[in-house]
OpenMM code with the backbone's topology and positions (N, CA, C; nanometers):
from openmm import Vec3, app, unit

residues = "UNK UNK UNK UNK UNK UNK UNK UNK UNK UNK UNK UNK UNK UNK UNK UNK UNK UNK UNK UNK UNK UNK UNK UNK UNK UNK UNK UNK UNK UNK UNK UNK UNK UNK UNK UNK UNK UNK UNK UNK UNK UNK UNK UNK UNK UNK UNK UNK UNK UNK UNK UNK UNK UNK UNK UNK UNK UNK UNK UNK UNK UNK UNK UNK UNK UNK UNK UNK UNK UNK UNK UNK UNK UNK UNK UNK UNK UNK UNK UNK UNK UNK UNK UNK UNK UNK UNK UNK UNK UNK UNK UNK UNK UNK UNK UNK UNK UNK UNK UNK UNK UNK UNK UNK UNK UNK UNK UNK UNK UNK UNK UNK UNK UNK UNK UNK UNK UNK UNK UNK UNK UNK UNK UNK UNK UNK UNK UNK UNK UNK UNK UNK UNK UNK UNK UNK UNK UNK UNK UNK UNK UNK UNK UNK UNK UNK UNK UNK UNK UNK UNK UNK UNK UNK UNK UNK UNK UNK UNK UNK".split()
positions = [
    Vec3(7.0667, 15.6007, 10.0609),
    Vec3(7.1135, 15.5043, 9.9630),
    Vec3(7.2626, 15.4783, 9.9845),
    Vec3(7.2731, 15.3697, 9.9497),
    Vec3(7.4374, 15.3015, 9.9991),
    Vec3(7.4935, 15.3646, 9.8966),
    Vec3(7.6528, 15.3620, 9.8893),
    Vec3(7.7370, 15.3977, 9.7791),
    Vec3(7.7148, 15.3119, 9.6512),
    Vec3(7.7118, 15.3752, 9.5268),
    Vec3(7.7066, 15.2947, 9.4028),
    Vec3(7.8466, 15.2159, 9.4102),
    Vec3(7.8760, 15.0925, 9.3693),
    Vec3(8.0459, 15.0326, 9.3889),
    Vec3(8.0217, 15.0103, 9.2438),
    Vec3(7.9406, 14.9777, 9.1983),
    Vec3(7.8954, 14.9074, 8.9961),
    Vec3(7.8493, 14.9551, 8.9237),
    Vec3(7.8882, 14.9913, 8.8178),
    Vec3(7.8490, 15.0813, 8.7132),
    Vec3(7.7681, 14.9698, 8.6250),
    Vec3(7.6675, 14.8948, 8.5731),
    Vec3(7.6497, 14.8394, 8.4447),
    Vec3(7.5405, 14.8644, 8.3387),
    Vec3(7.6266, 14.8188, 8.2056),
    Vec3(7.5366, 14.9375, 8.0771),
    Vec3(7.4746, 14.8323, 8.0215),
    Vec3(7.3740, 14.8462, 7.9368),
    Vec3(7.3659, 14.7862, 7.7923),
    Vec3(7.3974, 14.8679, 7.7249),
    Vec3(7.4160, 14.7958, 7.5727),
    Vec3(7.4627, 14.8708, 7.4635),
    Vec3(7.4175, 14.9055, 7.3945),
    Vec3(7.3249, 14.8386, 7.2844),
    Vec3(7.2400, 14.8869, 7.2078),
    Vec3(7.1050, 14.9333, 7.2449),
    Vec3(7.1075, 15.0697, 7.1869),
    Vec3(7.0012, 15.1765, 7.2484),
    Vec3(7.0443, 15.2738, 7.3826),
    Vec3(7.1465, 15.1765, 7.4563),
    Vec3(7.2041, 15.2959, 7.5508),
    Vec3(7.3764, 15.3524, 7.4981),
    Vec3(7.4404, 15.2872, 7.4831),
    Vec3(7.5582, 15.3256, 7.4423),
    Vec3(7.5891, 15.3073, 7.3230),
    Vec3(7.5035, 15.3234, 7.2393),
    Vec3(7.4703, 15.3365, 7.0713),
    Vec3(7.3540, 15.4110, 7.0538),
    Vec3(7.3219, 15.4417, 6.9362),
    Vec3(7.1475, 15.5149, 6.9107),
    Vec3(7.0484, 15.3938, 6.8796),
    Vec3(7.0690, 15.2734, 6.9254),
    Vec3(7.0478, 15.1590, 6.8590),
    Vec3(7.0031, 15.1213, 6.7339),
    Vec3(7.0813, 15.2148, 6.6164),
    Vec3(7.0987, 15.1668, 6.5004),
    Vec3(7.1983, 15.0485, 6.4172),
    Vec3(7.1332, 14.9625, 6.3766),
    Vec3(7.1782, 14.8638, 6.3054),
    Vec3(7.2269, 14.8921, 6.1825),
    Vec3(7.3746, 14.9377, 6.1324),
    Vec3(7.4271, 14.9277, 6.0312),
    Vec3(7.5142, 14.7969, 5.9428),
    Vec3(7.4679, 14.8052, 5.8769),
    Vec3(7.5366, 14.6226, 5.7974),
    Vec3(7.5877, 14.7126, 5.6395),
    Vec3(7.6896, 14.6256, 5.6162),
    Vec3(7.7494, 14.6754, 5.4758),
    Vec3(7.7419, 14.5704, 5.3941),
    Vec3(7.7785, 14.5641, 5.2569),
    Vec3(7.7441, 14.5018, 5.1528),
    Vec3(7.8303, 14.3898, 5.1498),
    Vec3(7.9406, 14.3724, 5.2338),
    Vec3(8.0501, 14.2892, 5.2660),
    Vec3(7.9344, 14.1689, 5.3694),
    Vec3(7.8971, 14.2380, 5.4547),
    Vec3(7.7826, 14.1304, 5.5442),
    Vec3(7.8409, 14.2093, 5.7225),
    Vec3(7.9643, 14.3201, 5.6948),
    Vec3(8.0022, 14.3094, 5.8469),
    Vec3(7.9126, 14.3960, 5.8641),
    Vec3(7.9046, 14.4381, 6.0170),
    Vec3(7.8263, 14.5314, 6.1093),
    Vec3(7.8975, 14.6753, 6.1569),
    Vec3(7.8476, 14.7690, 6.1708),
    Vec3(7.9074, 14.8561, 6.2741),
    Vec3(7.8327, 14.9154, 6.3517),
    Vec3(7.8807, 14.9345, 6.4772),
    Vec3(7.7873, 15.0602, 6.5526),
    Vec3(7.8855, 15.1777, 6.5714),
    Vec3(7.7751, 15.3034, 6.6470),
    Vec3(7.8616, 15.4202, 6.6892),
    Vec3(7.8433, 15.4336, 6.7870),
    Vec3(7.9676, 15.4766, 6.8323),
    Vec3(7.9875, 15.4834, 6.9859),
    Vec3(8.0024, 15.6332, 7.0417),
    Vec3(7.9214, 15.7389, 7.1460),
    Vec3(7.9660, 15.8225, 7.2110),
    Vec3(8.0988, 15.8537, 7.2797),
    Vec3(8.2009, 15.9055, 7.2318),
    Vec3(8.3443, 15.9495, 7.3553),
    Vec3(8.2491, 15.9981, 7.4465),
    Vec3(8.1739, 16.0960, 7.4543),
    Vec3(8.1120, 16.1253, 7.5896),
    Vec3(8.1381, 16.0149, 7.6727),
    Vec3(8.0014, 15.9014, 7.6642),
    Vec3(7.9438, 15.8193, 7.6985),
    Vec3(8.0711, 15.7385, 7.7603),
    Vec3(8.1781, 15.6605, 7.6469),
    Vec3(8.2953, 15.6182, 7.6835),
    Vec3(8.3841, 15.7142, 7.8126),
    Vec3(8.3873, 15.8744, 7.7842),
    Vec3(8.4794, 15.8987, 7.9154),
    Vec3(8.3318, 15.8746, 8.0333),
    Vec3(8.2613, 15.8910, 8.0952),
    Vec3(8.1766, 15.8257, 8.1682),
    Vec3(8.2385, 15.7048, 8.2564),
    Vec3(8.2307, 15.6301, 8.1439),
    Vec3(8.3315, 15.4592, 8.2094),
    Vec3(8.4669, 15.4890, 8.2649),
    Vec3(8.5237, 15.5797, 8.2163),
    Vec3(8.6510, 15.6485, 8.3084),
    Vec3(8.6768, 15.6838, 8.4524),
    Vec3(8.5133, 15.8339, 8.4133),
    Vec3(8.5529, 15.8929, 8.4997),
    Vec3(8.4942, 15.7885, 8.6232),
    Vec3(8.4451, 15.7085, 8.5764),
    Vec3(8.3868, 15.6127, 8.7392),
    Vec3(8.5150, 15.5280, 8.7533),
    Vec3(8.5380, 15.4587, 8.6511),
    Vec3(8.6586, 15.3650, 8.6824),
    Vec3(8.7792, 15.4618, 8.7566),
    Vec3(8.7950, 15.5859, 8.7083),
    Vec3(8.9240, 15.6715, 8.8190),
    Vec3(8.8505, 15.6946, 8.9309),
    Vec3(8.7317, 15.7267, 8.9864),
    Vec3(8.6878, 15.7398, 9.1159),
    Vec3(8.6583, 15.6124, 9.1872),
    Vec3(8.7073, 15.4644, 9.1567),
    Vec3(8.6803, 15.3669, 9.2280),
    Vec3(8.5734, 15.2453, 9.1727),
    Vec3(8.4622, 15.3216, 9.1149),
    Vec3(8.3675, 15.2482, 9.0962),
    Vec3(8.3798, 15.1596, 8.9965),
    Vec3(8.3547, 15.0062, 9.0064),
    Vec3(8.3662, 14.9204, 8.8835),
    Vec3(8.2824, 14.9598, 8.7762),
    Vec3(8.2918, 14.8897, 8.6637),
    Vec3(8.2294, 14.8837, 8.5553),
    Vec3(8.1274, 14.7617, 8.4741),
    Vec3(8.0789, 14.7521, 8.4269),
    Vec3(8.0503, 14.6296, 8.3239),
    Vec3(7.9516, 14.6815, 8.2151),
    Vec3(7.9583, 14.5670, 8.1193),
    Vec3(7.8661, 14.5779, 7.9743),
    Vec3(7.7864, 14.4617, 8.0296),
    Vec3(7.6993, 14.4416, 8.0215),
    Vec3(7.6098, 14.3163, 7.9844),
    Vec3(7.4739, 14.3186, 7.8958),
    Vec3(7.4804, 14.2716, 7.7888),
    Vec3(7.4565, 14.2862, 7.6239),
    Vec3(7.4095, 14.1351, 7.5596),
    Vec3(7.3037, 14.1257, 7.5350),
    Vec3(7.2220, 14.0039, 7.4775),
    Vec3(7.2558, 13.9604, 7.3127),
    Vec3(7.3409, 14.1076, 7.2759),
    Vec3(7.4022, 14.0344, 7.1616),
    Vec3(7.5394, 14.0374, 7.1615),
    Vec3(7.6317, 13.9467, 7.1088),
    Vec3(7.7626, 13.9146, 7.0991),
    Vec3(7.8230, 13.9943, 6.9561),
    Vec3(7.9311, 14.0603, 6.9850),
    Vec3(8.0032, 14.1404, 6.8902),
    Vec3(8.1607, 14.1717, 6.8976),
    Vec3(8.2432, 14.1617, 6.8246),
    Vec3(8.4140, 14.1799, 6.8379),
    Vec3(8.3801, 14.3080, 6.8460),
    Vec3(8.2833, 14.4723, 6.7920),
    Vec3(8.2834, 14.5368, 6.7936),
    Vec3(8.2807, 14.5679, 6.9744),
    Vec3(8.1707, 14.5412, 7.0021),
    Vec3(8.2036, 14.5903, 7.1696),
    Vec3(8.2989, 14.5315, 7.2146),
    Vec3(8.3598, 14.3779, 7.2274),
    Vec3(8.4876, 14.3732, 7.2802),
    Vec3(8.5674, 14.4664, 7.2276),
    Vec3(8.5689, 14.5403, 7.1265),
    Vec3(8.6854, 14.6440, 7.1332),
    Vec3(8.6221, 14.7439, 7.2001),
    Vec3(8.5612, 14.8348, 7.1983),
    Vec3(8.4544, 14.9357, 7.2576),
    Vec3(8.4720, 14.9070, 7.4568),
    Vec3(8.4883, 14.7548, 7.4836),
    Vec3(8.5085, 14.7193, 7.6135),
    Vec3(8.6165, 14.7534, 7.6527),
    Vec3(8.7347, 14.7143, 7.5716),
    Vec3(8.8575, 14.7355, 7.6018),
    Vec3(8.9150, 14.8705, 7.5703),
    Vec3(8.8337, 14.9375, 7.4841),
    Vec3(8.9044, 15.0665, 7.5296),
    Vec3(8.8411, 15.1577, 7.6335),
    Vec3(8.7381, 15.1454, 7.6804),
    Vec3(8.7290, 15.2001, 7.7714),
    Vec3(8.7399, 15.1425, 7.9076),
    Vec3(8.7963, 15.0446, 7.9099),
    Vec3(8.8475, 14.9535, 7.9977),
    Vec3(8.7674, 14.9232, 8.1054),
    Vec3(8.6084, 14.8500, 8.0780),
    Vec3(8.5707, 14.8462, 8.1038),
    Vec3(8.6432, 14.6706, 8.2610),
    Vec3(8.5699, 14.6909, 8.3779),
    Vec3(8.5736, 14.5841, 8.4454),
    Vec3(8.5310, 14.4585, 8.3654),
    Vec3(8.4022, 14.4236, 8.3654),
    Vec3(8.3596, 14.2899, 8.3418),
    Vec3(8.2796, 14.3180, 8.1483),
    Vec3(8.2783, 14.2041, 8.1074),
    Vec3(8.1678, 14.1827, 7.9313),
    Vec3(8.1404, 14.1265, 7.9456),
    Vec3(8.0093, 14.1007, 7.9405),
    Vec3(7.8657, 13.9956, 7.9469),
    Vec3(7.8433, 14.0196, 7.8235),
    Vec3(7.8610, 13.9741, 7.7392),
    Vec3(7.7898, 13.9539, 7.6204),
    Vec3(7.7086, 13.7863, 7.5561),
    Vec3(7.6196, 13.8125, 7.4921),
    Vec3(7.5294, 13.6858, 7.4515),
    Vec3(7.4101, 13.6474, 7.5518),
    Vec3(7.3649, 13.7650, 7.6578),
    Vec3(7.3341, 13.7386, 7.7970),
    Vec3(7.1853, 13.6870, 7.7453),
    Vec3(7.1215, 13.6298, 7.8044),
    Vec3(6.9198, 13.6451, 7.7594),
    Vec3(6.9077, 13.6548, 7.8413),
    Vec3(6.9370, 13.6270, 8.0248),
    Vec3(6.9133, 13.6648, 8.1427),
    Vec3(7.0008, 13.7545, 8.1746),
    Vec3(6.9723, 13.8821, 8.1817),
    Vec3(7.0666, 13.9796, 8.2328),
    Vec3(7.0655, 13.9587, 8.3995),
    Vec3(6.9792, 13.9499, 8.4671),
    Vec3(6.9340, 13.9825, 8.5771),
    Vec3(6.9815, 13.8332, 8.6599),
    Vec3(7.0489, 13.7269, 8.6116),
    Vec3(7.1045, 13.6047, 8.6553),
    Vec3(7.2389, 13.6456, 8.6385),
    Vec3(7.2515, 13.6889, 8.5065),
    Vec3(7.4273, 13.7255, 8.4779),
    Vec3(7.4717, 13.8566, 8.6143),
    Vec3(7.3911, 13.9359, 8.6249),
    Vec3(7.4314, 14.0268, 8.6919),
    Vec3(7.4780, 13.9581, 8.8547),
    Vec3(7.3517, 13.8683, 8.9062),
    Vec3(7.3613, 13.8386, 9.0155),
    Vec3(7.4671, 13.7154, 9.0214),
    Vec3(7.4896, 13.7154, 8.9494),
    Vec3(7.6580, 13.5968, 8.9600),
    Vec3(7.7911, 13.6864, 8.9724),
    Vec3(7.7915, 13.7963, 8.8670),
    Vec3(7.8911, 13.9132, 8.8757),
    Vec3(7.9388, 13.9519, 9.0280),
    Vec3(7.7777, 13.9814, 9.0342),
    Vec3(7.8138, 14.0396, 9.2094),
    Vec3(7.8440, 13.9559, 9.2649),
    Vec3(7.7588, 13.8166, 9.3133),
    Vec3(7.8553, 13.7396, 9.4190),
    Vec3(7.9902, 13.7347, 9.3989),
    Vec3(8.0065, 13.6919, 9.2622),
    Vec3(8.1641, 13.6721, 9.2460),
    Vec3(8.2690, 13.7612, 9.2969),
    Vec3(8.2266, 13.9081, 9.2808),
    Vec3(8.2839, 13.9668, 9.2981),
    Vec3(8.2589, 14.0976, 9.5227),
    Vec3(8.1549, 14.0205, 9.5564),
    Vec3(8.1276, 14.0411, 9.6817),
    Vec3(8.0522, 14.1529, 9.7194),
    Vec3(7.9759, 14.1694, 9.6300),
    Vec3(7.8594, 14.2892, 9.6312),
    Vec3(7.7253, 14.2452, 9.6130),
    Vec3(7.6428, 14.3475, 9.6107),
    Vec3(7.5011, 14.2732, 9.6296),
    Vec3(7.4105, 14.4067, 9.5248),
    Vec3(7.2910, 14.3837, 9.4813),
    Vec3(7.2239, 14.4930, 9.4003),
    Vec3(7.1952, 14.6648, 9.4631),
    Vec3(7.2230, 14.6350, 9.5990),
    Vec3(7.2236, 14.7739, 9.6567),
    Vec3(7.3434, 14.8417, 9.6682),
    Vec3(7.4264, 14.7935, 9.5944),
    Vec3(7.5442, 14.8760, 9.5836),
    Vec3(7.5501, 14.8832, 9.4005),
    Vec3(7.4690, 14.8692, 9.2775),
    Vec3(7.4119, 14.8828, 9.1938),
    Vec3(7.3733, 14.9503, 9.1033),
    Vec3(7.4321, 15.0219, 9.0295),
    Vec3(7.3365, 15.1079, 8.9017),
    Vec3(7.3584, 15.0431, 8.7498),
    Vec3(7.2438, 15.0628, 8.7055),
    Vec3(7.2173, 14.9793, 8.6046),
    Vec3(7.1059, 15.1211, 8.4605),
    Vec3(7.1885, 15.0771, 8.3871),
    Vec3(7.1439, 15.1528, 8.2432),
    Vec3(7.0961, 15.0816, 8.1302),
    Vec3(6.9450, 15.0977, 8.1299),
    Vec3(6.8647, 14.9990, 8.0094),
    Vec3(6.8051, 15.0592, 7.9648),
    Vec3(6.7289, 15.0134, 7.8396),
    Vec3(6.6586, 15.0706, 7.7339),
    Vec3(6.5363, 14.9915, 7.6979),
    Vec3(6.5367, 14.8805, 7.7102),
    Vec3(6.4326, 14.7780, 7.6537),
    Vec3(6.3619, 14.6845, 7.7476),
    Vec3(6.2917, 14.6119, 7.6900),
    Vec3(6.1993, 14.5280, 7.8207),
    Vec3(6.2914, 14.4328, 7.8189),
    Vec3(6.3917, 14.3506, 7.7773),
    Vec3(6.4874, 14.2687, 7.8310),
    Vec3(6.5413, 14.3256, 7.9151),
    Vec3(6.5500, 14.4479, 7.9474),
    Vec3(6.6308, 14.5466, 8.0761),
    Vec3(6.5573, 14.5197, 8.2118),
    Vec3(6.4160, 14.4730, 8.1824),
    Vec3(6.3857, 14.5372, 8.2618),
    Vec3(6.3619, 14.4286, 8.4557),
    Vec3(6.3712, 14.3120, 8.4236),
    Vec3(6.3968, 14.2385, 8.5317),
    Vec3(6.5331, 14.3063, 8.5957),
    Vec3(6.6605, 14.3382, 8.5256),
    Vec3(6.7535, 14.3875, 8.5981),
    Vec3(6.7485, 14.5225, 8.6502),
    Vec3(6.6818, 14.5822, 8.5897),
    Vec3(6.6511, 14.7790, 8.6074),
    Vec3(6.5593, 14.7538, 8.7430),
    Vec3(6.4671, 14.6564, 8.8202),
    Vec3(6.3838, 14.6614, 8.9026),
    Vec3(6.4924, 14.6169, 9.0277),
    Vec3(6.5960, 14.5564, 9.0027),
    Vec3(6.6709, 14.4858, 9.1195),
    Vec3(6.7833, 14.5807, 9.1257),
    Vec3(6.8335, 14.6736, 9.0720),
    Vec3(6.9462, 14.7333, 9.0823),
    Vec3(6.9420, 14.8640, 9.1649),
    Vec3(6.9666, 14.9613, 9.2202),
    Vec3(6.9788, 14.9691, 9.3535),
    Vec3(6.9305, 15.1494, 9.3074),
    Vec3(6.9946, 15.2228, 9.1817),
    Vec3(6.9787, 15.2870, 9.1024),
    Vec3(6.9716, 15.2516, 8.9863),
    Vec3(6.8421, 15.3143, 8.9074),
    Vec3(6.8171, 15.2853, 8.7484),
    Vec3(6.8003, 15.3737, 8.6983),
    Vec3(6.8396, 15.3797, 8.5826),
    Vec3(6.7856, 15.5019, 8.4685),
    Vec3(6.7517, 15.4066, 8.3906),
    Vec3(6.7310, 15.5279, 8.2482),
    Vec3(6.7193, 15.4961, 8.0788),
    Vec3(6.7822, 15.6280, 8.0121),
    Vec3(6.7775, 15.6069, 7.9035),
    Vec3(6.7930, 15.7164, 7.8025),
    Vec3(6.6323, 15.7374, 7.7671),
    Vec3(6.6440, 15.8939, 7.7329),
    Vec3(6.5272, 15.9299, 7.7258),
    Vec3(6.4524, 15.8690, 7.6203),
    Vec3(6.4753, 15.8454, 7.5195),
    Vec3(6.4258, 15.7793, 7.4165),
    Vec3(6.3997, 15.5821, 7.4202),
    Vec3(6.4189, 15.6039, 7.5650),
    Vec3(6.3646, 15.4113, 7.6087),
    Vec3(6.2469, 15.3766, 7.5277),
    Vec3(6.2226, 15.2259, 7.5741),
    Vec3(6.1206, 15.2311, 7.5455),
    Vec3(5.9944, 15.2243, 7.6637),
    Vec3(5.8284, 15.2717, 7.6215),
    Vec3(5.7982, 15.3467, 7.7253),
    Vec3(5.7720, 15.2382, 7.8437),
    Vec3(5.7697, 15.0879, 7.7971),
    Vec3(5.7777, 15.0121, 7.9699),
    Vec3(5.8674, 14.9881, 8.0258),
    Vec3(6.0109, 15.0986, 8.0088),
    Vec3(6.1139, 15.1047, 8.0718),
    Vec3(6.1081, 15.2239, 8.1571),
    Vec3(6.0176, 15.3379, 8.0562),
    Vec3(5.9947, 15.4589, 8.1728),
    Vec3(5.9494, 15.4703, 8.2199),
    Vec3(5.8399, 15.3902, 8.2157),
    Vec3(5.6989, 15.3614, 8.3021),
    Vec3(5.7301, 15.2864, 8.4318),
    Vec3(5.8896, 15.2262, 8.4638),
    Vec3(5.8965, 15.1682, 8.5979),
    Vec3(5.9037, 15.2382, 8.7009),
    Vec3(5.8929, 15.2272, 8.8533),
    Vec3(5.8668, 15.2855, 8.9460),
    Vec3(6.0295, 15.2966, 8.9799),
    Vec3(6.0463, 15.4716, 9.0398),
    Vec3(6.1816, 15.4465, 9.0165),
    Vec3(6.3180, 15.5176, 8.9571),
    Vec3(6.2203, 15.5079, 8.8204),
    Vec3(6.3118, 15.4655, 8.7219),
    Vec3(6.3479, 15.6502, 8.6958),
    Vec3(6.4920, 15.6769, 8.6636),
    Vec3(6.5139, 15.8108, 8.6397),
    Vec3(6.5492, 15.7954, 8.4922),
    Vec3(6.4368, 15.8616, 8.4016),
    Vec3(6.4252, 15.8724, 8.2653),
    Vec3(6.5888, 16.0212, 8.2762),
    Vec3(6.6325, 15.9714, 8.1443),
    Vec3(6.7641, 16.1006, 8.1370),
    Vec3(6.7030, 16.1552, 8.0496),
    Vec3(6.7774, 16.2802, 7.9992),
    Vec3(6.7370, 16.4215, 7.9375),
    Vec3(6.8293, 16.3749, 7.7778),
    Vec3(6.9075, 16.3007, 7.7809),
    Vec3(6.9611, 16.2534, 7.6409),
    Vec3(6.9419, 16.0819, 7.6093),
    Vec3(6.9200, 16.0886, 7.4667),
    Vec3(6.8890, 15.9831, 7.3933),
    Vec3(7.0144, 15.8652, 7.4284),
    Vec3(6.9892, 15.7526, 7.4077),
    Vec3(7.0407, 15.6280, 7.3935),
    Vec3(7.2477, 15.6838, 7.2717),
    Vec3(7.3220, 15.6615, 7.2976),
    Vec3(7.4313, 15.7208, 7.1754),
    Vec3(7.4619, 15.8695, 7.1597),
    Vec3(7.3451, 15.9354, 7.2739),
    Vec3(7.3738, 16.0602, 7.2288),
    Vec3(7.4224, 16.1649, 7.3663),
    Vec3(7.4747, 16.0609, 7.4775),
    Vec3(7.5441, 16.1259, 7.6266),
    Vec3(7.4918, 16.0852, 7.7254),
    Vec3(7.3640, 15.9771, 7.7067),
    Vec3(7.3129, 15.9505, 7.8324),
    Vec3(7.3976, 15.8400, 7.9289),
    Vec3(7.5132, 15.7544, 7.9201),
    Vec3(7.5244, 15.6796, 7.9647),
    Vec3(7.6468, 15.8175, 8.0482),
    Vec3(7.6824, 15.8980, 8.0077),
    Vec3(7.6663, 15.9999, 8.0723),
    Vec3(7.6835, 16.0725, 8.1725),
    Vec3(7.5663, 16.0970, 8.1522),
    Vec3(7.4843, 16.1316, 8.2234),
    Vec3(7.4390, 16.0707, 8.3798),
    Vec3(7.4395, 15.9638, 8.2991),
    Vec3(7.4008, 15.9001, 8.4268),
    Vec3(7.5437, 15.8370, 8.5245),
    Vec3(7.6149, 15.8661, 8.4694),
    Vec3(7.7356, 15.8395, 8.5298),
    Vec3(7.7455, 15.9459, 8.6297),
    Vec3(7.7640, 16.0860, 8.5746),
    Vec3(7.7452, 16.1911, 8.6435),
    Vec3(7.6833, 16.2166, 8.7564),
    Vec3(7.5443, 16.1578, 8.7233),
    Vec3(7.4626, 16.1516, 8.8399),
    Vec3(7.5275, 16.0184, 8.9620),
    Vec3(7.5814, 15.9006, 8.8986),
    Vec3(7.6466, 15.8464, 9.0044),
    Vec3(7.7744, 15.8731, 9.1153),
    Vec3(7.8104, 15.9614, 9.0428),
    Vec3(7.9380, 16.0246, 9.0891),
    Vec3(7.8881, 16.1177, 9.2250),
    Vec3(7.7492, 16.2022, 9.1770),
    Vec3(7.6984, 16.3111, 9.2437),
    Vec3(7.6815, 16.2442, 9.3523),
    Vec3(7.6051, 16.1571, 9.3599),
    Vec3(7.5061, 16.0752, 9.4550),
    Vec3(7.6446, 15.9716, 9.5976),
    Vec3(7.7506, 15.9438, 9.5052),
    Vec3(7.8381, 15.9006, 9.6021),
    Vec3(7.9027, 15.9729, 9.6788),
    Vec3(7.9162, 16.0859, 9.6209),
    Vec3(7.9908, 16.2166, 9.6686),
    Vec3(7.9357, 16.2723, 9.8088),
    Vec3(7.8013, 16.2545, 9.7516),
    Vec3(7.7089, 16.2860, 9.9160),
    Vec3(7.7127, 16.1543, 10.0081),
    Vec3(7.7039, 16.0608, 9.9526),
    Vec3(7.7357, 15.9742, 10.0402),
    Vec3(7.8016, 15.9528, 10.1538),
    Vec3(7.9235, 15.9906, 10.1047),
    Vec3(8.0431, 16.0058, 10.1627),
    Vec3(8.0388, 16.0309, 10.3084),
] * unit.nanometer
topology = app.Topology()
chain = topology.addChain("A")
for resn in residues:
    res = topology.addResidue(resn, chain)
    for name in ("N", "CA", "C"):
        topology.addAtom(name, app.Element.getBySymbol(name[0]), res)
């Protein structure tokens, strides 16, 4: 396997528990893992880019983006798997240089083209059911994005 060069997440259900909180005001919040957030670090200090790409639009993840300083935000996406493949040309890479973190069947056209895939263990099951696909040992909000970072780090390391 080629070197991972791209890190990209979804958010809700992978870098949240994908719980929907709303307050009596009408705003929203989610919760976010520091785990999960240093993850996006430790790849962004070893080289590897980053991105969010997220089918719903929120000021909450643009902040959540920017502090973990993430490379690229796709947010409002309904084609992840078009958004992604514009990212890369733009930026001169191709899906085999690729890892990709989903949770849901909107994931899942992009989870089949990306070069490495996971989920959080708590996906849903026609996300774990892909060929492939490396189910993680922690839930969606609760270290898997991670995790799987970890494992990208491992995997480039041998590369090398």
């Amino acid at each position: 396997m080629k070197k991972i060069k791209i890190f990209a997440s979804d958010v809700d259900g992978v870098m949240t528990d994908g719980s929907m909180y709303y307050l009596n005001s009408g705003d929203s919040m989610k919760r976010f893992n520091a785990k999960d957030g240093m993850g996006f670090v430790i790849l962004k200090d070893s080289g590897v880019k980053t991105a969010i790409i997220t089918a719903e639009t929120s000021n909450i993840v643009e902040r959540r983006a920017e502090k973990i300083k993430t490379d690229f935000l796709h947010q409002g996406v309904k084609d992840k798997l078009s958004c992604a493949k514009e990212m890369l040309e733009a930026i001169g890479m191709d899906f085999s240089e690729m890892s990709y973190i989903g949770d849901d069947v909107n994931d899942i056209p992009l989870l089949r083209a990306a070069a490495l895939r996971a989920c959080p263990a708590d996906a849903a099951d026609e996300v774990k059911a892909l060929e492939g696909i490396i189910v993680l040992s922690k839930n969606g909000g609760f270290g898997a994005v991670r995790e799987f970072a970890q494992m990208v780090l491992k995997l480039n390391s041998q590369a090398e």
